[in-house]
N, C-alpha and C positions, 0 to 999 in steps of 0.2 A: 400708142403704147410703145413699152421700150423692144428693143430688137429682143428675139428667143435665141440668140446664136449660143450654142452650147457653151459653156464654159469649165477651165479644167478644174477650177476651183470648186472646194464645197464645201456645203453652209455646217455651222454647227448641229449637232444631235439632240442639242436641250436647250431649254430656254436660260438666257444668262442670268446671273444674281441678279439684276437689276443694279444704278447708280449707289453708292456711298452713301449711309445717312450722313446730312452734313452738318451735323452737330457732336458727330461722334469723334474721337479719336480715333487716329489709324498709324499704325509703324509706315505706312504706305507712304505719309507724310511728318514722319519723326518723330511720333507721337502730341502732332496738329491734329484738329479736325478740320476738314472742308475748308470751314466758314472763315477759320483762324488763315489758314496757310492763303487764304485769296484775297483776306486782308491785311496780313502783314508782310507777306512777297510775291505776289502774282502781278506780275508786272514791274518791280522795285527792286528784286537784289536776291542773290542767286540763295540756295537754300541746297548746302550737301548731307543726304540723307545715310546714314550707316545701315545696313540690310532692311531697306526700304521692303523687301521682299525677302525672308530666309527661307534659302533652299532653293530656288527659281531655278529654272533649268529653261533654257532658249525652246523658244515654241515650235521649233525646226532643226532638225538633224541637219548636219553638214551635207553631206551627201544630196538630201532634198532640195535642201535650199538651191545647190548648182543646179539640180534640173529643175527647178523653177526659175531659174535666170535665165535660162534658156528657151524658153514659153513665149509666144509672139504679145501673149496679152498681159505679159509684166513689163514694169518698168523698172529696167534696172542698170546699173553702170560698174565699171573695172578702173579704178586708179591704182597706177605704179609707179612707185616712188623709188628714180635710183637711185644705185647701192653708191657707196663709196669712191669704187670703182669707176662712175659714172656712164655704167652699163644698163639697161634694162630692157627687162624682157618681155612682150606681151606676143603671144601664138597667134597666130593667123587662124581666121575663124569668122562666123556672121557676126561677131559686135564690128562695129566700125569705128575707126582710130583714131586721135586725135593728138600728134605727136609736136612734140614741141623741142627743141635744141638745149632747155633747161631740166628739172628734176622731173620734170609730172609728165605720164600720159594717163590718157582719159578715153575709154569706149565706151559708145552704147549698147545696150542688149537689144533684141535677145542673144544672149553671149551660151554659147556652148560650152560643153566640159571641157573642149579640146583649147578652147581659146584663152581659159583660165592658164595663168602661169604654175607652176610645179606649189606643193604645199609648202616643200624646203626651200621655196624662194621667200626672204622675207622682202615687207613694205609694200604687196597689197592689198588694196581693199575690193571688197565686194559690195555693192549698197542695191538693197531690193527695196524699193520704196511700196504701199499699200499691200503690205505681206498679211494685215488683217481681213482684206477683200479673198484671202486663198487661203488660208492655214486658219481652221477653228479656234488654236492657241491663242495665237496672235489677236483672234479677235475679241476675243475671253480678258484677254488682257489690257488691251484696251478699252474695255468697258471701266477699268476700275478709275479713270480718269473724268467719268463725264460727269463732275462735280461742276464743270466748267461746259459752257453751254455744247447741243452739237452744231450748234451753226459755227463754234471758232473750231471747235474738233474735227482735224485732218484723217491722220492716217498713226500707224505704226512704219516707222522702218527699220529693217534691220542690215547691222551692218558687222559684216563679217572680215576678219585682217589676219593676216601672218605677223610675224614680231616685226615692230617696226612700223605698222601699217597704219596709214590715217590720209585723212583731204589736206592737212596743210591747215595754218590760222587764217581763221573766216571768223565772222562773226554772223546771224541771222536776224532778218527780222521779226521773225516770231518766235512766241516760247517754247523751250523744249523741257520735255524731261527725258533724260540721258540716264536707261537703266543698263546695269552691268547686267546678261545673265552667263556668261561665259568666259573665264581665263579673268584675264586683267588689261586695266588700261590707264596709263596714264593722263590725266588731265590736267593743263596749266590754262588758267582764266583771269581775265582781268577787263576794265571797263573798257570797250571803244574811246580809243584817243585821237587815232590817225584811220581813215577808214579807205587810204589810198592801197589800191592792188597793185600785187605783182604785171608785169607788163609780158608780153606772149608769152602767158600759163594760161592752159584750159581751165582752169578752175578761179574760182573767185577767194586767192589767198594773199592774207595781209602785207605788204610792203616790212612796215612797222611794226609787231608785236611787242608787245609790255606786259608780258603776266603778273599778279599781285599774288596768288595763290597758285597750288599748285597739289591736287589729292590722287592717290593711286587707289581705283575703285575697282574691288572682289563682286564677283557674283552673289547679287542681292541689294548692293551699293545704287544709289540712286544720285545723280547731280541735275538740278533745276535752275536754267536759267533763261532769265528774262530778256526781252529782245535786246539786242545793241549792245550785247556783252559778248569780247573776243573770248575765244575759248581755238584748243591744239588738242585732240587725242590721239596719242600715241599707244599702242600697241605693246605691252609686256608678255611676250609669248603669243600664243593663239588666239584670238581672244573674240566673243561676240557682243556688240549692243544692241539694244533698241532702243529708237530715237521714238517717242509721240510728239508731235507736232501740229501746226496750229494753222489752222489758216485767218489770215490779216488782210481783208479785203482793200485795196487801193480807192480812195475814195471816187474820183473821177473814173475810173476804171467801173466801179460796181456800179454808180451814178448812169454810166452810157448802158451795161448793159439792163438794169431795172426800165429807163427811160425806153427802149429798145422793143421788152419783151410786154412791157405797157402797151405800148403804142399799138404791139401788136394784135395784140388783145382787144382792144377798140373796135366795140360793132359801130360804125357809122352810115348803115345802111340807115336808120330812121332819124328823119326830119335834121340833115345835115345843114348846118351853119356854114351858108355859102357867104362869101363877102362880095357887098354891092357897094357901087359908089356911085349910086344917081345925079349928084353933086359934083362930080370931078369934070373940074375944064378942060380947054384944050392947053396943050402945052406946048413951049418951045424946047423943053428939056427933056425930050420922049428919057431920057437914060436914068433920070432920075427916080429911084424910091419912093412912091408917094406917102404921104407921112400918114395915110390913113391905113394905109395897108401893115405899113410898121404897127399902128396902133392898136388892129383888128389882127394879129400877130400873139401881140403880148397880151391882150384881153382873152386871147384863146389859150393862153396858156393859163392862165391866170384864174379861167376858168374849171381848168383841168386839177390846178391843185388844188381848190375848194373841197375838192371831196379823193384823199387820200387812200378808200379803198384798194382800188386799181395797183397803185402805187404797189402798196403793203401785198396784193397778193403777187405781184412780179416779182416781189424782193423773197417770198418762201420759195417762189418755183426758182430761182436762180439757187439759192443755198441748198434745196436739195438736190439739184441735179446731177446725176452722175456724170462720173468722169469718164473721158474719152473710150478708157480699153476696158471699163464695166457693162459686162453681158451678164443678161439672169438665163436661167434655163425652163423653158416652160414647162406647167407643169399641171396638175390635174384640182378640181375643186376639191372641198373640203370635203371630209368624211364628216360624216354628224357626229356629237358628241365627244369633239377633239377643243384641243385648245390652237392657239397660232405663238407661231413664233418668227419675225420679222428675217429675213435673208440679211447676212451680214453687209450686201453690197448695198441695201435699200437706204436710202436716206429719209427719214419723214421725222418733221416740224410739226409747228400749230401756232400760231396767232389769236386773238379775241375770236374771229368768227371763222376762219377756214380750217383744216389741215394739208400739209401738201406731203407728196411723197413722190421722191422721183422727179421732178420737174413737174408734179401735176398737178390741183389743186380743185379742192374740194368744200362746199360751204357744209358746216356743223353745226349745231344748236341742240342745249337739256342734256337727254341720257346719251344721244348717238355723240356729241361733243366730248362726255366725261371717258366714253370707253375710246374714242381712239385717239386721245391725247394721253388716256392710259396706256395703249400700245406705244405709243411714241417715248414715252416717257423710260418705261419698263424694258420697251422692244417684244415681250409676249405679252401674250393675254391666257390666262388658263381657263379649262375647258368649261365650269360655272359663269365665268364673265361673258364669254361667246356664246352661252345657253341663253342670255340675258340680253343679247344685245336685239337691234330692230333687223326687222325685213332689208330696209336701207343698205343698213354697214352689214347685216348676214352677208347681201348679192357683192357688198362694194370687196367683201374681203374675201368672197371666192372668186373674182373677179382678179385679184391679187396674187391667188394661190395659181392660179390658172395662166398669171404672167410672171412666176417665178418669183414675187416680191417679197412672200411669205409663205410659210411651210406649216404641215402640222404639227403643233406641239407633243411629242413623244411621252 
């Protein structure tokens, strides 16, 4: 089970709306629905939405936000971008520095209040990345994204600037949606042409930029863009975003670690496939590979991916697992007669026959399969469905509630 280490974050008070219908229209998506906005630009070409959200107010006070930057279990960084002057100023303090003889420096947190430069210093940035895993807003908020699977669904982050203040032209490889909920910001975008960087900058910023467009987005303003599209935001006054973001698994990358957590997994304590070679002569070539061993190699691989399950359940337990600085907080089983509602930090999937959660993974079949792919799906379950469920998933989800993964429904 995952670590009990307290954490300062906490979960939401109610069960969230649950996913978009995605047949519906939504101003969310400029008056798209779902199905439309993922076939006509989700992945192809950027999509700027006008008060994608009216009235939105950042899920975090300024104030908070500093001391949650300062928190050993956030992740979070300081860019300063010099002035004019070719001055800048970043306070001495626990981020640690990353100074360079050009415009940018770059700390990592946890950054103190003291380390932050002055409010009336313009050009820079604050960036709290998984601000959804600590602040209920944040997570509230990104729920209204998961129209789009949660195995690509990252995080929220939020990104805080003085005038002036931004990373410099980058481009990413995943998609983002880029909501305004505070001040203003300028944005200039255009497609990846030259994708060479600047040379000792802490940061990954364009050599070459070539904007094509160019929109100034008000709180409520939404800009969506698809991966390998440069993009500059600039700062009009004070201004806050939040970025949703995607995770883009590396093929060889996820390949070694499925392969890995497979393997691991492998009871090969009964009736193990030794390789014999009753046939092998002697040789004068001891250094040599024998070609049967190679052969009894790839048979055994070969054998292995005849049957796919193994595979499939190392590939949920890798998507759900938490991230390095996610702690749950333990906690007490269920009361009777409640509903659950999923911890914002929990991750859980489902496949044809398991479900996992957490990096864990579970086989499911009938009604225990329908209700907690309905949890996964919704993230709660209310208190009639939980009335309903088996002995099985009753134990497996006070088992849950009792490792912080889920909470009672209010």
């Amino acid at each position: 089970m995952k670590s009990t280490k307290t954490s300062a974050s906490a979960a939401a008070q109610a069960a969230p709306a649950g996913p978009l219908p995605i047949d519906h229209n939504t101003p969310l998506l400029g008056g798209l629905s779902p199905e439309t906005f993922m076939r006509r630009y989700w992945q192809k070409k950027p999509l700027l939405i006008r008060q994608a959200m009216p009235g939105v107010r950042s899920p975090i006070e300024r104030s908070k936000l500093f001391a949650l930057a300062g928190q050993e279990e956030v992740e979070s960084r300081l860019i300063v971008r010099e002035h004019a002057t070719g001055s800048a100023v970043v306070k001495k303090g626990r981020g640690k520095a990353v100074s360079t003889p050009g415009q940018w420096q770059l700390s990592h947190g946890p950054l103190s209040r003291r380390s932050l430069p002055p409010l009336d210093q313009p050009g820079w940035t604050l960036l709290v990345q998984g601000l959804d895993l600590h602040v209920p807003a944040a997570y509230d908020l990104l729920q209204q994204f998961r129209f789009v699977p949660d195995a690509r669904l990252d995080d929220l982050m939020i990104s805080y600037a003085t005038d002036g203040g931004g990373v410099g032209p980058h481009y990413d490889s995943y998609d983002v949606f880029l909501l305004q909920v505070h001040g203003q910001r300028r944005w200039r975008i255009g497609p990846l042409k030259d994708a060479r960087l600047q040379e000792d900058v802490p940061l990954k910023i364009l050599t070459h930029f070539v904007p094509e467009e160019e929109h100034v987005l008000e709180a409520g303003d939404m800009l969506y863009l698809p991966p390998g599209w440069a993009h500059d935001g600039i700062a009009q006054g004070e201004c806050m975003t939040c970025s949703i973001g995607f995770r883009v698994p590396e093929g060889t990358d996820l390949a070694r670690e499925v392969l890995i957590r497979w393997m691991e997994g492998m009871d090969t304590a009964d009736k193990p496939r030794l390789y014999q070679d009753p046939k092998q002569p002697a040789t004068s070539t001891p250094g040599l590979i024998p070609d049967a061993l190679r052969q009894f190699t790839a048979d055994s691989v070969a054998r292995l991916m005849k049957d796919p399950a193994g595979l499939q359940s190392a590939l949920g337990e890798i998507l759900t697992e938490p991230k390095p600085r996610v702690w749950f907080q333990s906690g007490e089983p269920l009361p009777d007669g409640v509903g659950v509602r999923l911890d914002p930090r929990t991750r859980m999937m489902y496949d044809e026959q398991r479900v996992f959660a957490n990096g864990e993974s579970w086989r499911a079949g009938g009604k225990d399969a329908r209700h907690l792919r309905q949890l996964a799906d919704q993230r709660f379950l209310p208190a009639n469905v939980v009335a309903q469920t088996s002995d099985a998933v009753r134990e497996l989800l006070n088992q849950w509630a009792e490792d912080g993964w889920l909470h009672p429904l209010a």
